[in-house]
N, C-alpha and C positions, 0 to 999 in steps of 0.2 A: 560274440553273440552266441545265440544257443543252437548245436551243432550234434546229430547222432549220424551213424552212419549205420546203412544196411547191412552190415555184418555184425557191428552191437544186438542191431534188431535183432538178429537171426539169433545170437549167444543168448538174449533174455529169454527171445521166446521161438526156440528151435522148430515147432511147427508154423509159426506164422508163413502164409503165403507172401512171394517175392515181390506180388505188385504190392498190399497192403504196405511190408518195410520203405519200398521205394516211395509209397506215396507221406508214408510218416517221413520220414528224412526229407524228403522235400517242405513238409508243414513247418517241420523244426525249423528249419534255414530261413525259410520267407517272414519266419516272426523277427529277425534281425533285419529284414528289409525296407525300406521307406513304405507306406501303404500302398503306392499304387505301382512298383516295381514286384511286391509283396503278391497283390495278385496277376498282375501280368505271369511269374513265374509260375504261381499255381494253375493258372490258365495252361501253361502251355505243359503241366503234368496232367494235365485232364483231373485235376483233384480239384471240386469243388469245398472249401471252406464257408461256413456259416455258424453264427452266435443265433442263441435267441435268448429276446427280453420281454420280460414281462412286465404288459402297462395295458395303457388304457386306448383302445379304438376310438376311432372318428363319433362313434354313437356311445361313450361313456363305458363299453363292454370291456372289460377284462382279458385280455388276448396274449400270446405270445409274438413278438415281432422277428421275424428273419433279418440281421446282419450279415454283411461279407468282411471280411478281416478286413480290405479298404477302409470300411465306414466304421471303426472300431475304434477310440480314442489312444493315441501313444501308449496311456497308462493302463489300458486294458492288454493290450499287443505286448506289452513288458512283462506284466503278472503273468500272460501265458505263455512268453517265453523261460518265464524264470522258472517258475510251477515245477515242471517236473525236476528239475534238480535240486532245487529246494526242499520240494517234500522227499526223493529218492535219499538225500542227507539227513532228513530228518526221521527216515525210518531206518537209515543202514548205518548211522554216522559217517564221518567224513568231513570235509572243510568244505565250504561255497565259497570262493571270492567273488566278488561284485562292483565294478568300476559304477561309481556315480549312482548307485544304489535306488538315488531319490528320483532318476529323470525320470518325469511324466507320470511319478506316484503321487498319489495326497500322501501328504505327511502321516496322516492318521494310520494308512496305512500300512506304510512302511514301519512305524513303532508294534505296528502290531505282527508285520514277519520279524522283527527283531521279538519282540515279545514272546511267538513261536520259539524262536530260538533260546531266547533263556529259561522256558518252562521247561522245568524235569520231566513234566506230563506230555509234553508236544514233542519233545526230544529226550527221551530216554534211549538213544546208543550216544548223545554227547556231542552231536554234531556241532563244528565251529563256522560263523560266520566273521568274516572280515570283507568288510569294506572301504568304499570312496564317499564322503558325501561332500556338499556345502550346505546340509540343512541343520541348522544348529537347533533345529527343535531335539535332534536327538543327544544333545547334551546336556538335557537335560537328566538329574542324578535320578532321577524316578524310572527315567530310560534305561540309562548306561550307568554301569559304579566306574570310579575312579580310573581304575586299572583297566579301564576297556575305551578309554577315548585318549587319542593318540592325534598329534601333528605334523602337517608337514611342511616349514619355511623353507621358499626359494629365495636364495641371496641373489638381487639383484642384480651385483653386479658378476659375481662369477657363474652363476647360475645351476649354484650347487645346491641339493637340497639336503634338509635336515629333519629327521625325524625326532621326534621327542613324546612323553606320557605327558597326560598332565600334574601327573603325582611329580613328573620331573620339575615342575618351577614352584621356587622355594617360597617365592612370596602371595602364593594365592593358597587361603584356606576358608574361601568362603562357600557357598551353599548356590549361589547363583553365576554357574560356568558362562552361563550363555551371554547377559550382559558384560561379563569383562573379557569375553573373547570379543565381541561389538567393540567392545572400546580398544582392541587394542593387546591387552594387558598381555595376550598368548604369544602373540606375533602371529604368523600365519596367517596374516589377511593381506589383502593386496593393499599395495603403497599406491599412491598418486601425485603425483608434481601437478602443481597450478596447470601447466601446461602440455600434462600428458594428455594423449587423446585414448579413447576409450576402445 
């Protein structure tokens, strides 16, 4: 999860006051937290956290609504914990890794931080992203080219894993990754016996 500590703080920004670093390093950390351990924690930093949305009041008016990081959906508490290392990579380069990439994102979204990452114009020092997903929207070729989707088969029974490109199997040269990874053709999907349980 997403982690800074009060001496980073201090190195970025050498005048920042000591409570302000302490109460960001405690924000960082609670975004890896379940919602309601999340602000229990911020609670007991005396750091109050709040989102606000823009919608519509009880009488049709136009308003700003106050959030507490509790009431904040997975996939918004994700984006901001990813945020600052994401954009800190994509203005200094550097590499991001990302376990599970998709939890709690719309897809749409996620294509479009990958999309971030492959624009020259949103990433000009080069920064690299490598991930984990199971959402096969982004195999698609309009997404990812060839040379950037990669697998990984667990053998069953030794429970060794194997990584491979998909430029490595010699007999798929069609256009549509996503239906013959569905079926099969890649390996890398989970196996089932009649009478496995789930």
């Amino acid at each position: 999860g997403p982690s800074v500590s009060t001496e980073e703080l201090k190195k970025s920004d050498p005048d920042m006051p000591e409570e302000l670093s302490r109460a960001i390093a405690a924000f960082w950390q609670s975004l890896s937290a379940s919602p309601n351990a999340s602000e229990i924690s911020l609670n007991r930093q005396e750091l109050k956290v709040a989102t606000y949305h823009h919608g519509l009041d009880a009488d049709g008016k136009i308003k700003n609504h106050m959030m507490t990081l509790q009431d904040e959906s997975d996939g918004t508490r994700r984006i901001m914990a990813l945020a600052p290392d994401f954009e800190s990579a994509l203005q200094n380069g550097g590499l991001l890794i990302a376990d599970e990439l998709e939890i709690g994102i719309h897809p749409l979204m996620m294509q479009k931080l990958i999309e971030k990452v492959q624009n020259p114009k949103t990433n000009p020092h080069h920064a690299q992203l490598i991930f984990t997903t199971h959402d096969v929207n982004v195999m698609d070729f309009k997404v990812l080219r060839r040379d950037q989707i990669a697998f990984v088969d667990k053998d069953r029974e030794s429970g060794a894993s194997e990584l491979y490109q998909i430029e490595d199997i010699r007999d798929f040269s069609g256009s549509n990754a996503i239906s013959s990874y569905l079926a099969g053709k890649f390996g890398a999907v989970p196996e089932f016996d009649e009478e496995d349980d789930l």
